[in-house]
DSSP file (Angstrom, degrees, kcal/mol; ACC not computed):
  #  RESIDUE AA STRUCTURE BP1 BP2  ACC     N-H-->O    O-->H-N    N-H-->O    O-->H-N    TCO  KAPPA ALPHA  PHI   PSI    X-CA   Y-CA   Z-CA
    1    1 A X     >        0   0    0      0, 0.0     4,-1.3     0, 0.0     0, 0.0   0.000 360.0 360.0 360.0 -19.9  101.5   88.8   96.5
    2    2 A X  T  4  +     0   0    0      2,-0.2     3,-0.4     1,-0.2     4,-0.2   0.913 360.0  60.3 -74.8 -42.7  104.5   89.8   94.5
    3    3 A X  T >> S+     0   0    0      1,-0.2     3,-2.1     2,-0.2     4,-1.7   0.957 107.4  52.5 -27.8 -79.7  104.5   93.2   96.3
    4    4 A X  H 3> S+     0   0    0      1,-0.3     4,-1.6     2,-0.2    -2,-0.2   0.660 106.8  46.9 -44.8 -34.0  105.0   91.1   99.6
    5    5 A X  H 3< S+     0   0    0     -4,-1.3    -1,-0.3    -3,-0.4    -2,-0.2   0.372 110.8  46.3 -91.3  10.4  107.7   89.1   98.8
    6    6 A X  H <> S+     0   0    0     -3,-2.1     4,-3.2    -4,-0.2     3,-0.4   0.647 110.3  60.8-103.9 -47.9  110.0   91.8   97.3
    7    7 A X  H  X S+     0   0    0     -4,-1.7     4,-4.9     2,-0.2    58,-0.3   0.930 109.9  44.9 -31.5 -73.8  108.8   93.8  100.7
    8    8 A X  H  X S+     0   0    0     -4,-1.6     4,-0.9     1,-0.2    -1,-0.2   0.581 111.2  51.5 -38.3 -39.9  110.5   90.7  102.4
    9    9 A X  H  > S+     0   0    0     -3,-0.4     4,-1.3     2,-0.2    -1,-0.2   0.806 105.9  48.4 -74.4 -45.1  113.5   90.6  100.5
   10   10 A X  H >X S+     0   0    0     -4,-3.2     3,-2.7     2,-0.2     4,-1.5   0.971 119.0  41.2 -62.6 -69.0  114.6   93.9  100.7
   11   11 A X  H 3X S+     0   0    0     -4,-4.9     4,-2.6    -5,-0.3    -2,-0.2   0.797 117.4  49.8 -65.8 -11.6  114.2   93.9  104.6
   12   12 A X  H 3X S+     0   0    0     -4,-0.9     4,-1.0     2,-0.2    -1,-0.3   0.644 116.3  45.1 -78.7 -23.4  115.7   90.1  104.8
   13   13 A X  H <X S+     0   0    0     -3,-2.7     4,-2.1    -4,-1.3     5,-0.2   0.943 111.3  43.7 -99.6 -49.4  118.4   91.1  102.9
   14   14 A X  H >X>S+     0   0    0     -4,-1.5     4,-2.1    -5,-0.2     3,-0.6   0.958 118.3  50.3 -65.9 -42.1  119.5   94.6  104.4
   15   15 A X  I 3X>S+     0   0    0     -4,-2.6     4,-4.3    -5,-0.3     5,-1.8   0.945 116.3  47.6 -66.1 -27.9  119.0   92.7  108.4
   16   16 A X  I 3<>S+     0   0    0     -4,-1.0     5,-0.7     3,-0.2    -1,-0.2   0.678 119.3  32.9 -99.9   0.0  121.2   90.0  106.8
   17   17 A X  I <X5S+     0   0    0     -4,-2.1     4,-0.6    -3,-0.6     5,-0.3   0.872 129.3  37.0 -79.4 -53.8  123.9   92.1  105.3
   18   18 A X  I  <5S+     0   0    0     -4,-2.1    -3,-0.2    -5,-0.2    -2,-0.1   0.705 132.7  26.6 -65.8 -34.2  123.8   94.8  108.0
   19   19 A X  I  X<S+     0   0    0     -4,-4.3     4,-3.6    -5,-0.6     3,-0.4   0.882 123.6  37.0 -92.9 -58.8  123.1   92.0  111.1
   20   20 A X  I  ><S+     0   0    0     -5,-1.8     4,-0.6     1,-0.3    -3,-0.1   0.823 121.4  34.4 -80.3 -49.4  124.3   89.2  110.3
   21   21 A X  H  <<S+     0   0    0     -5,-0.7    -1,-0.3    -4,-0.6     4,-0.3   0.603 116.0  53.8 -61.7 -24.8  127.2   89.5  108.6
   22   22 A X  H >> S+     0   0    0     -3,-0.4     3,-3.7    -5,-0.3     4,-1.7   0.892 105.3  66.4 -66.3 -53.1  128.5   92.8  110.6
   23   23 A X  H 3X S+     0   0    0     -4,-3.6     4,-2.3     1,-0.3     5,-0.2   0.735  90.1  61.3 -47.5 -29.4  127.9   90.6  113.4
   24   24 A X  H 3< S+     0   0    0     -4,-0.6    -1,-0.3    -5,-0.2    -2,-0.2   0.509 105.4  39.1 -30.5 -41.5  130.3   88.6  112.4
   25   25 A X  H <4 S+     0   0    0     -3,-3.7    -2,-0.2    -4,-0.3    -1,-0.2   0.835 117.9  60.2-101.9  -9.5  132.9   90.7  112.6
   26   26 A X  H >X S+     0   0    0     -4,-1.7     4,-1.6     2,-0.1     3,-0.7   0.801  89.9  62.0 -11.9 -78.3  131.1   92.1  116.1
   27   27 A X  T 3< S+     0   0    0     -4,-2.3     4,-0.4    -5,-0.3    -3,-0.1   0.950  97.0  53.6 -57.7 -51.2  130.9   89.4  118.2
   28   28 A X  T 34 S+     0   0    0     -5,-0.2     5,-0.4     1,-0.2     4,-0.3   0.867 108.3  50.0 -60.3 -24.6  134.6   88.5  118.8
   29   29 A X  T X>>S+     0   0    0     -3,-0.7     3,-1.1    -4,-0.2     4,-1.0   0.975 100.3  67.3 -72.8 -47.4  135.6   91.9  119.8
   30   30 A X  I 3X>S+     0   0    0     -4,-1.6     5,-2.6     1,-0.4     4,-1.1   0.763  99.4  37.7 -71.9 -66.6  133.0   92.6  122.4
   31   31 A X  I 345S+     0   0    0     -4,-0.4    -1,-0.4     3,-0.1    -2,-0.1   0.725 133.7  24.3 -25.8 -39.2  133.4   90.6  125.0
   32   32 A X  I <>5S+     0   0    0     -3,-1.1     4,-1.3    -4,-0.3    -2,-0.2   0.742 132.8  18.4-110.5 -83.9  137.2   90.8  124.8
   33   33 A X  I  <5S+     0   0    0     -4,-1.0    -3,-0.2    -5,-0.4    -2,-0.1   0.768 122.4  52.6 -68.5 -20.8  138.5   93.8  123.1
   34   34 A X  I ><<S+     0   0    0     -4,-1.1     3,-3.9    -5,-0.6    -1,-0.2   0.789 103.2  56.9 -90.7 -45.9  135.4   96.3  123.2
   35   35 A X  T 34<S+     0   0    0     -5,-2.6    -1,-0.2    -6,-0.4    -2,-0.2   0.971 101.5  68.4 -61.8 -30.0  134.8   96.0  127.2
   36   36 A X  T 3< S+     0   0    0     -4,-1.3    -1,-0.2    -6,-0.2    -2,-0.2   0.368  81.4  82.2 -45.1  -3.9  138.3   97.1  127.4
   37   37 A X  S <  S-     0   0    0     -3,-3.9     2,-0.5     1,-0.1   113,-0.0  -0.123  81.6-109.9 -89.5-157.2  138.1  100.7  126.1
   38   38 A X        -     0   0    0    112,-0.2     2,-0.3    -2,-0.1   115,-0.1  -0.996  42.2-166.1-140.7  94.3  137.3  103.6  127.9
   39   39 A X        -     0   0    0     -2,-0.5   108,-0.0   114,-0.1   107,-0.0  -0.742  28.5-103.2-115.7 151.7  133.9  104.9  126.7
   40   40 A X    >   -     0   0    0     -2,-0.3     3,-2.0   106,-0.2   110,-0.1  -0.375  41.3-106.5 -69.1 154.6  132.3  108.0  127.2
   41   41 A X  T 3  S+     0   0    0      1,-0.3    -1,-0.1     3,-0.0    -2,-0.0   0.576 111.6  69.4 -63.5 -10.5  129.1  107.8  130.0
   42   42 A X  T 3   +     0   0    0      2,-0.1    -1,-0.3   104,-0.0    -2,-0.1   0.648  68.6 117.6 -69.5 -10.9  126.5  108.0  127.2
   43   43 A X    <   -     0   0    0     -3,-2.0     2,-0.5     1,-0.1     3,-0.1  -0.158  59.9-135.8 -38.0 112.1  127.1  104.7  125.6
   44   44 A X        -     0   0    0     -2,-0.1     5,-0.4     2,-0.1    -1,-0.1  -0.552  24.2 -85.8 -99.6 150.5  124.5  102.9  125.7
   45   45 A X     >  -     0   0    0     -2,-0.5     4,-0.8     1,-0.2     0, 0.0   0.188  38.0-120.0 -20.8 159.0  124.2   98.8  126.6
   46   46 A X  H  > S+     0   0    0      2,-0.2     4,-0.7     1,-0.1    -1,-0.2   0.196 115.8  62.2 -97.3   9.2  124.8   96.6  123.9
   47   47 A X  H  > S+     0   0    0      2,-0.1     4,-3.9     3,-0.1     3,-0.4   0.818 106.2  46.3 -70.0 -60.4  121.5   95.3  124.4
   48   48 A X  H  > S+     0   0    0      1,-0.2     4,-3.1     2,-0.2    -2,-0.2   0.767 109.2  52.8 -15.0 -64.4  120.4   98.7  123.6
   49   49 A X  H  X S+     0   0    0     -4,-0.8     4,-2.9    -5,-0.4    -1,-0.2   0.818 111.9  49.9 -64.9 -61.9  122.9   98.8  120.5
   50   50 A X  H  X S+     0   0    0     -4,-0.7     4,-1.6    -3,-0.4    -1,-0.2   0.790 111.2  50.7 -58.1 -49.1  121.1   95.1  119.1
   51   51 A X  H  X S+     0   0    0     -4,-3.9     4,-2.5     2,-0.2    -1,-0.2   0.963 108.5  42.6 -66.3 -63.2  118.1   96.4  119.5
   52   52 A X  H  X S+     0   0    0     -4,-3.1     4,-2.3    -5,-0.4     5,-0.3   0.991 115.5  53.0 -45.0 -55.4  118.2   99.8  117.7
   53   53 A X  H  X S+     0   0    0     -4,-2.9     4,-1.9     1,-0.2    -2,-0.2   0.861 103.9  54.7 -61.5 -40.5  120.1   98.2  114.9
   54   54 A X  H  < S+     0   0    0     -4,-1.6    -1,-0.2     2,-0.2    -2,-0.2   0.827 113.5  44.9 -19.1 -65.0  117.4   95.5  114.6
   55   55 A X  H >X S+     0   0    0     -4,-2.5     4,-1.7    -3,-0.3     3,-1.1   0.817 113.1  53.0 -64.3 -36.9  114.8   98.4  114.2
   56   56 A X  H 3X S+     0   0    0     -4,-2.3     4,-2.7     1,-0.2     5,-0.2   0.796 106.5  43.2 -65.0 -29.3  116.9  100.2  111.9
   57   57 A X  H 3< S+     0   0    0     -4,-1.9    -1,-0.2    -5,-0.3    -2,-0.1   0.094 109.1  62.5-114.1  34.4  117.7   97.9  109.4
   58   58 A X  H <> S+     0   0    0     -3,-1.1     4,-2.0   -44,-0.1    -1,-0.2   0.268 112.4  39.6 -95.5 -37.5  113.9   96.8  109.5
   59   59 A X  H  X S+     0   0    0     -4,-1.7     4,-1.8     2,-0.2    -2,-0.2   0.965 108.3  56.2 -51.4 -55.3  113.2  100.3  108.5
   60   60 A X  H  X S+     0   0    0     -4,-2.7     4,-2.5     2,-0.2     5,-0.2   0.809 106.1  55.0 -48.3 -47.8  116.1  100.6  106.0
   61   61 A X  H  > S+     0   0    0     -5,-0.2     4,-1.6     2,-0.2     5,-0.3   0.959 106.6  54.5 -54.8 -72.2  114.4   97.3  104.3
   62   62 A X  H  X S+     0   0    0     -4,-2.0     4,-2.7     1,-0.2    -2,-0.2   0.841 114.9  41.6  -6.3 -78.0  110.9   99.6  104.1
   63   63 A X  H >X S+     0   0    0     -4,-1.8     3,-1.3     1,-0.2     4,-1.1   0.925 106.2  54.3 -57.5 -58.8  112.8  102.0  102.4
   64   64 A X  H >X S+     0   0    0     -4,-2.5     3,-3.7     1,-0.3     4,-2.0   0.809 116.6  44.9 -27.8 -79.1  115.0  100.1  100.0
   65   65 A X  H 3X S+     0   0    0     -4,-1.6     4,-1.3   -58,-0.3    -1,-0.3   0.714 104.7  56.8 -74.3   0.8  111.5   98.5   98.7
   66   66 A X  H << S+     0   0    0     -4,-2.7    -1,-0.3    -3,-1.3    -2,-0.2   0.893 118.9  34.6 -49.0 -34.8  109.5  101.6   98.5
   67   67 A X  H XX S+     0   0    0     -3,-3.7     3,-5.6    -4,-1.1     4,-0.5   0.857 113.3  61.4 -96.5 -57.6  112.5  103.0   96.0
   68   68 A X  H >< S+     0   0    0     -4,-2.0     3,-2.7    -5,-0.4    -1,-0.2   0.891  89.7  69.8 -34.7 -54.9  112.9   99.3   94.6
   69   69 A X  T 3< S+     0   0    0     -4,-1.3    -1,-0.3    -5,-0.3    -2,-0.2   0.690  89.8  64.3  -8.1 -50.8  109.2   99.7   93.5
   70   70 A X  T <4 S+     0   0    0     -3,-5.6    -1,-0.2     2,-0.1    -2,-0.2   0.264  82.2 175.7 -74.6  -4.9  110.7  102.3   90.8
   71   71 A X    <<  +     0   0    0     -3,-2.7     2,-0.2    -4,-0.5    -3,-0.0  -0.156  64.1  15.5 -61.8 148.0  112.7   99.6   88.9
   72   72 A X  S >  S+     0   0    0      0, 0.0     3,-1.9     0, 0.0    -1,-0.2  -0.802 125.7  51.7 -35.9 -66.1  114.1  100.6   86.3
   73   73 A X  T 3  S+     0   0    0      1,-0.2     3,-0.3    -2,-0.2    -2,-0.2   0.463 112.1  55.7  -2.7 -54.9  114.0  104.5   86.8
   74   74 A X  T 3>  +     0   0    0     -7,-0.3     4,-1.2     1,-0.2    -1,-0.2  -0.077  66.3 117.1-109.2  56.6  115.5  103.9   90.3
   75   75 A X  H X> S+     0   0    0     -3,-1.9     4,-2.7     1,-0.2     3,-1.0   0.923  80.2  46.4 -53.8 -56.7  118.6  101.9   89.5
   76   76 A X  H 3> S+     0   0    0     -3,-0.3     4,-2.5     1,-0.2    -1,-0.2   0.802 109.5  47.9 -63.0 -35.0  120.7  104.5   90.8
   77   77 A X  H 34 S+     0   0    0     44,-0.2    -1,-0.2     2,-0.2    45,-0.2   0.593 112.6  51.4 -77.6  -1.7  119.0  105.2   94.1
   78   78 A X  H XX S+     0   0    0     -4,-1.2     4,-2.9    -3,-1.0     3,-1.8   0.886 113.9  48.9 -91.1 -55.0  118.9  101.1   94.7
   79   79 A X  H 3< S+     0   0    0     -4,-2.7    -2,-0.2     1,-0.2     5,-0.2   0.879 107.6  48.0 -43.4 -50.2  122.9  101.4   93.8
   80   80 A X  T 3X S+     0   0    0     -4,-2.5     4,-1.1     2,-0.2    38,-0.3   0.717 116.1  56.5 -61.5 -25.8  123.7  104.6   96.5
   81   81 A X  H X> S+     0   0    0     -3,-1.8     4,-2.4     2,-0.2     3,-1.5   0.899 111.5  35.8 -74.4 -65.7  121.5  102.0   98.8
   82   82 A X  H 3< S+     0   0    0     -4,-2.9    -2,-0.2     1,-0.3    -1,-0.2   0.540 108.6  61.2 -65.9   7.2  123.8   99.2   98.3
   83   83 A X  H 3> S+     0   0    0     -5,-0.2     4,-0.8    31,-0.2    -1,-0.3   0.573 109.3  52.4-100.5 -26.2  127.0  101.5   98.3
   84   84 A X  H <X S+     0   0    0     -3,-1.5     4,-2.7    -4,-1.1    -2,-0.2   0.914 105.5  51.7 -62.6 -57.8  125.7  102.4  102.2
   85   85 A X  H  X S+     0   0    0     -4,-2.4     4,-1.0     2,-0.3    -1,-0.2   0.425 100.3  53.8 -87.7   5.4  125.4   99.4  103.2
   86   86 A X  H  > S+     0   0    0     -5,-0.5     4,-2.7     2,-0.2    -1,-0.2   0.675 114.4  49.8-100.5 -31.2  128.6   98.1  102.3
   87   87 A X  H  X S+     0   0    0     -4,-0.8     4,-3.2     2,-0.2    -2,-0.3   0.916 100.5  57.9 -65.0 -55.4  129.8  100.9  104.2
   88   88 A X  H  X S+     0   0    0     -4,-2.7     4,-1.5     1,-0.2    -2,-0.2   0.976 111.4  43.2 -65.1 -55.4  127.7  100.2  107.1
   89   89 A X  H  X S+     0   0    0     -4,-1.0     4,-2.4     2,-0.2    -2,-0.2   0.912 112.3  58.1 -39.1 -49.2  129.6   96.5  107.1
   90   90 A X  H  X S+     0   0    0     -4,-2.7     4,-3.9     1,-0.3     5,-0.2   0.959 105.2  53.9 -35.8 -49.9  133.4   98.6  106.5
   91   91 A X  H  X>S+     0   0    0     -4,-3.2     5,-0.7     1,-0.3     4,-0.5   0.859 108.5  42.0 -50.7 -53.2  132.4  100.2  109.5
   92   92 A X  I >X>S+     0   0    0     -4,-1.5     4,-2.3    -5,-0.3     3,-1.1   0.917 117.9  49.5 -42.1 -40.2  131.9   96.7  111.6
   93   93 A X  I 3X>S+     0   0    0     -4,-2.4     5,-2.9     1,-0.3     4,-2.4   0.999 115.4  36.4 -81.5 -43.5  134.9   95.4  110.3
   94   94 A X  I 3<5S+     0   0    0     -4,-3.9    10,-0.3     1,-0.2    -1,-0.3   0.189 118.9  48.8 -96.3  49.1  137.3   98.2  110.9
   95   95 A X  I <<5S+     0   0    0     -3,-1.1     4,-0.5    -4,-0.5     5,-0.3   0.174 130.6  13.0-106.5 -54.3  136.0   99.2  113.9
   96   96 A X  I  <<S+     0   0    0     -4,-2.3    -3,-0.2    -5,-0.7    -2,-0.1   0.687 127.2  46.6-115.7   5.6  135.8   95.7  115.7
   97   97 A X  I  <<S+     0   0    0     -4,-2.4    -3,-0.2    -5,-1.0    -1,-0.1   0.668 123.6  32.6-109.6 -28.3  137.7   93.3  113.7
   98   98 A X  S   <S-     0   0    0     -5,-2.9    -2,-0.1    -6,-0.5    -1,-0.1   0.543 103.2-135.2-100.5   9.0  140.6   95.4  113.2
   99   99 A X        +     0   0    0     -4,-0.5     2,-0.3    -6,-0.2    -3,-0.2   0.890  52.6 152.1  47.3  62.5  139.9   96.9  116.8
  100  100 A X     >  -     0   0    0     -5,-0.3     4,-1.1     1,-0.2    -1,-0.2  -0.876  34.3-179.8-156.6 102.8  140.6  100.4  115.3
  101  101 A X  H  > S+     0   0    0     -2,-0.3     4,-2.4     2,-0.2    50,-0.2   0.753  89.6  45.2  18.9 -91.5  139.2  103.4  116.5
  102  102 A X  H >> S+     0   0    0      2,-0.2     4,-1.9     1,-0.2     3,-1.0   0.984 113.9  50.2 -83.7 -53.8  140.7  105.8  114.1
  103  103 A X  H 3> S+     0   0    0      1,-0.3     4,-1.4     2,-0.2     5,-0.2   0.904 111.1  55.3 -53.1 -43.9  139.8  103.3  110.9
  104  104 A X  H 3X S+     0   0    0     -4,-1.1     4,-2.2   -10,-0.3    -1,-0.3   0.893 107.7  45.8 -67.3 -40.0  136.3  103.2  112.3
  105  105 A X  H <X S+     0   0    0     -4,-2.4     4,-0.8    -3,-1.0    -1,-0.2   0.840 109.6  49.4 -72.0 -17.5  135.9  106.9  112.3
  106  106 A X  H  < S+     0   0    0     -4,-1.9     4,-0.2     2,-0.2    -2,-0.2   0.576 114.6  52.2 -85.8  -2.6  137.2  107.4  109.0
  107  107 A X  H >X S+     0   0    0     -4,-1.4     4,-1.7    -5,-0.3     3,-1.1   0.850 111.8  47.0-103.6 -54.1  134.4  104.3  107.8
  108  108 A X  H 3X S+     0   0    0     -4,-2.2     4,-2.0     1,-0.3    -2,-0.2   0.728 104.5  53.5 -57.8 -14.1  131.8  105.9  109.3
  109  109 A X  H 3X S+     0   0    0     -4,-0.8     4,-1.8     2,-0.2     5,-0.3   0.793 115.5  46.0 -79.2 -17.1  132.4  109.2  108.1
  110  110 A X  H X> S+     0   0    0     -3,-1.1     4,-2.5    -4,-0.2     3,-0.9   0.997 110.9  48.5 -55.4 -74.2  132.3  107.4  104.9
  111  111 A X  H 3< S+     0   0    0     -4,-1.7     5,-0.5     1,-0.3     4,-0.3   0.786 113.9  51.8 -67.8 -39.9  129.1  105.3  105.9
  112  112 A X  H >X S+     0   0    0     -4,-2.0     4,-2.4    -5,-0.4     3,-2.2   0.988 109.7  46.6 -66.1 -53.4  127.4  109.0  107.0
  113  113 A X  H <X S+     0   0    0     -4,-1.8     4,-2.3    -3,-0.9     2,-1.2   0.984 115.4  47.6 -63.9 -62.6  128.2  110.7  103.7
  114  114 A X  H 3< S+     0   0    0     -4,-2.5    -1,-0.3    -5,-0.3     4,-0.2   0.459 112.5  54.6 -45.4   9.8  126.6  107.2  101.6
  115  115 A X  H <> S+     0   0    0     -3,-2.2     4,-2.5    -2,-1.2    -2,-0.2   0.630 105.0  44.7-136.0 -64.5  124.0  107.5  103.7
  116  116 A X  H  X S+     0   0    0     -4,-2.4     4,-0.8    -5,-0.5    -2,-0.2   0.860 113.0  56.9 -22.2 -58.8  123.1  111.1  102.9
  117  117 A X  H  X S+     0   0    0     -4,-2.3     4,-2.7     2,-0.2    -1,-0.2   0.808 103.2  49.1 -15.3 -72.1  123.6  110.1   99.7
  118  118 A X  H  > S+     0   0    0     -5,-0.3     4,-3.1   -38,-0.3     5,-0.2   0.967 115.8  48.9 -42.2 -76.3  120.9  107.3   99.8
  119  119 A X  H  X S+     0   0    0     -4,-2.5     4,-1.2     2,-0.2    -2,-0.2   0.718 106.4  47.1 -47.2 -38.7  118.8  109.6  101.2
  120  120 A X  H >< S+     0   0    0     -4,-0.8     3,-1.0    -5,-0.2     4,-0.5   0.983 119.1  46.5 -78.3 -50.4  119.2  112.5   98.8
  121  121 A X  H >X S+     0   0    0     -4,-2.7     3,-1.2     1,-0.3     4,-0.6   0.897 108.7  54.3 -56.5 -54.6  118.7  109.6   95.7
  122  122 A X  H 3X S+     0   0    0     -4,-3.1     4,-1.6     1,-0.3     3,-0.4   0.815  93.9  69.9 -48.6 -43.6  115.8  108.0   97.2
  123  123 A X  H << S+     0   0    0     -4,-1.2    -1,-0.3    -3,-1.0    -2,-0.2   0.434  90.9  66.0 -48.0 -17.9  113.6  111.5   97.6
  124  124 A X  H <4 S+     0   0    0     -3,-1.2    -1,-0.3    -4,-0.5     3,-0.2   0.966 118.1  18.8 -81.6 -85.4  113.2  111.6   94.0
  125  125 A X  H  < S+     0   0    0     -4,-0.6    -2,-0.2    -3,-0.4     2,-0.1   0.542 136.9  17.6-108.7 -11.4  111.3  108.8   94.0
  126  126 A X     X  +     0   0    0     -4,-1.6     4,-2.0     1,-0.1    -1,-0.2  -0.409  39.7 177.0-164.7 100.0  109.8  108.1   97.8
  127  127 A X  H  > S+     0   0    0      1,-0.2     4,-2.6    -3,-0.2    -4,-0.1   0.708  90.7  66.8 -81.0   1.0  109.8  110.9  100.2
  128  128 A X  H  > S+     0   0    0      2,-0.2     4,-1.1     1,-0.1    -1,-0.2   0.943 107.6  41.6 -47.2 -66.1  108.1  108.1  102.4
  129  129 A X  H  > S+     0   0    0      2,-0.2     4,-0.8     1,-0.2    -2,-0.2   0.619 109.7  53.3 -57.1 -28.8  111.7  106.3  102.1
  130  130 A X  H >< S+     0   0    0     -4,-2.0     3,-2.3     2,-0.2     4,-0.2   0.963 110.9  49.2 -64.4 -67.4  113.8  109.3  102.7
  131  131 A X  H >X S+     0   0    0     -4,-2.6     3,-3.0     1,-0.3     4,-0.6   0.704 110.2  49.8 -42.1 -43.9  111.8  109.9  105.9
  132  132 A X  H 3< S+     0   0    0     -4,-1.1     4,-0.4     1,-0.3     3,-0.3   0.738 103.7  59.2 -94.8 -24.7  112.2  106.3  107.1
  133  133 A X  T <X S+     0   0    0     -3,-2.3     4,-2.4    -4,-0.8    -1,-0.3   0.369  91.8  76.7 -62.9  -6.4  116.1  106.5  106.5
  134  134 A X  H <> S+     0   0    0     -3,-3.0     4,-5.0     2,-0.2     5,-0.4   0.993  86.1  54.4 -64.7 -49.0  116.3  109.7  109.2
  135  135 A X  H  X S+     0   0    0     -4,-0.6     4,-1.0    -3,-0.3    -1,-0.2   0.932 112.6  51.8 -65.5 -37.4  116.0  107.7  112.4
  136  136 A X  H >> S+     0   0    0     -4,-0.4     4,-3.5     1,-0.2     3,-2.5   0.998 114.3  40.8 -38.2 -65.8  119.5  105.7  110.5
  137  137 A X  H 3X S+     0   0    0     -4,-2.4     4,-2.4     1,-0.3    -1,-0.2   0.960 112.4  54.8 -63.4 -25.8  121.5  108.9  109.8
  138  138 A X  H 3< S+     0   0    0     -4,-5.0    -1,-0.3    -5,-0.3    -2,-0.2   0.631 111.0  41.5 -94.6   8.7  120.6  110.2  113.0
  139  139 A X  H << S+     0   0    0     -3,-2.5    -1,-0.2    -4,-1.0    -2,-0.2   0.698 111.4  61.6-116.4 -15.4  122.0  107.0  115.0
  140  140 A X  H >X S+     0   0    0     -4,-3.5     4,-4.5     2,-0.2     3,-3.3   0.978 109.3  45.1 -19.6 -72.7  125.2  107.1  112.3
  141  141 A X  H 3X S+     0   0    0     -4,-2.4     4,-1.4    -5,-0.4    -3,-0.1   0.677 110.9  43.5 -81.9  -2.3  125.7  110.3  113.8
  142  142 A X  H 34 S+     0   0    0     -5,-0.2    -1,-0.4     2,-0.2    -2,-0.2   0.373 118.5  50.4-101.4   8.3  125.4  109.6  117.4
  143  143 A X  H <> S+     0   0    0     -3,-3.3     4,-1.7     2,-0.1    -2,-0.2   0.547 112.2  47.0 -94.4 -31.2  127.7  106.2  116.5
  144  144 A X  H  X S+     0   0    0     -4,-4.5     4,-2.6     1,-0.2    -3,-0.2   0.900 110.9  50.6 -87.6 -23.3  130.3  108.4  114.7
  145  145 A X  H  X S+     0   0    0     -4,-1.4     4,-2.0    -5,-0.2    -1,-0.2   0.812 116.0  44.7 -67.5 -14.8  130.1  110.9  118.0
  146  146 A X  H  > S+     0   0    0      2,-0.2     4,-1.1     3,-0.1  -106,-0.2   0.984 113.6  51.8 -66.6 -70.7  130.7  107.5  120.4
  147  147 A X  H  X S+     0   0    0     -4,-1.7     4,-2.0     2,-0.3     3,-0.4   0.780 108.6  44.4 -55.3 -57.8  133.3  106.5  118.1
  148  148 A X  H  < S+     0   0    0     -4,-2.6    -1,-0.3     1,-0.2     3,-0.2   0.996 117.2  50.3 -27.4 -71.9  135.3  109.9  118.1
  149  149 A X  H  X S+     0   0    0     -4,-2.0     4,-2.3     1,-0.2    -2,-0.3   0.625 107.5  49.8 -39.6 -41.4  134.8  109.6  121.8
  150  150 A X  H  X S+     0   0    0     -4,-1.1     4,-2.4    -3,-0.4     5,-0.3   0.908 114.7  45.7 146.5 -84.1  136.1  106.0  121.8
  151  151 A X  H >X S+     0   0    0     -4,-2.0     3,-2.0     2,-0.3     4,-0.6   0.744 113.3  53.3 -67.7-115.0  139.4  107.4  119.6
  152  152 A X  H >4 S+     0   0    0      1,-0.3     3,-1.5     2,-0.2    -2,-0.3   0.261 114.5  40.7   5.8 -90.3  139.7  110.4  122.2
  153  153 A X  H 3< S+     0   0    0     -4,-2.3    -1,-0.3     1,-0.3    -2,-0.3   0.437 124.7  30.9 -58.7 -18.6  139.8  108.1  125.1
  154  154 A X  H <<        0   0    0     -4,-2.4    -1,-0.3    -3,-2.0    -3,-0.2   0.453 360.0 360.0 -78.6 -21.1  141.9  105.3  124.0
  155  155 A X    <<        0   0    0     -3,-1.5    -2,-0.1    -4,-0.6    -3,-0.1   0.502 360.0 360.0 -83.8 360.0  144.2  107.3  121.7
């Protein structure tokens, strides 16, 4: 039973750092400052957007407590998690609370590199966990190509 409730916690804790609190700085831009940019014709709805992120950082939870599993041994790869995901929040806030572009591409190139990171540290100990972290870096990098586009077209 103990298994299951560390399971929970890791994914309750990455949706309620990553959702809940990003959302937070989220929700007041969209409606007002976000519908205002000029975005490239791939963007996808922000239902879309809610939804992916939902999935992702149900995944991200997976991984964390596969590696979490490893305690002690994977102290470092639980830190590089929790250095990502404080990066994945930078990003929210200086992208939509500080309604900045260019700050949002330089936190997400941050958030891609921690995330890579995360990934490389986790494979030591669950290549189960790496794998389940791809579909993340590879919607990082299609949020940091939006987000250029975004800074293009507004700049």
């Amino acid at each position: 039973m103990k298994k299951y409730y560390k399971l929970i916690i890791a994914i309750a804790l990455t949706e309620f750092i990553g959702g809940v609190l990003g959302s937070l700085f989220t929700f007041s831009s969209l409606s007002t400052w976000y519908v205002t940019l000029k975005k490239p014709p791939f963007t996808p709805p922000g239902s879309i957007i809610g939804i992916v992120w939902t999935i992702l950082y149900f995944l991200m939870g997976i991984a964390l407590y596969l590696v979490w599993e490893k305690m002690p041994k994977s102290k470092k790869a639980v830190a590089a998690y929790s250095i990502q995901l404080a990066f994945n929040l930078l990003w929210s806030f200086l992208f939509f609370y500080l309604k900045s572009p260019l700050y949002g591409l330089i936190g997400i190139a941050l958030l891609w590199i921690a995330v890579a990171a995360t990934m490389m540290a986790f494979y030591r100990f669950s290549k189960s966990a790496t794998f389940l972290l791809a579909p993340y870096i590879i919607w990082v990098s299609f949020a940091a190509y939006l987000n250029y586009s975004v800074f293009l077209l507004n700049h």
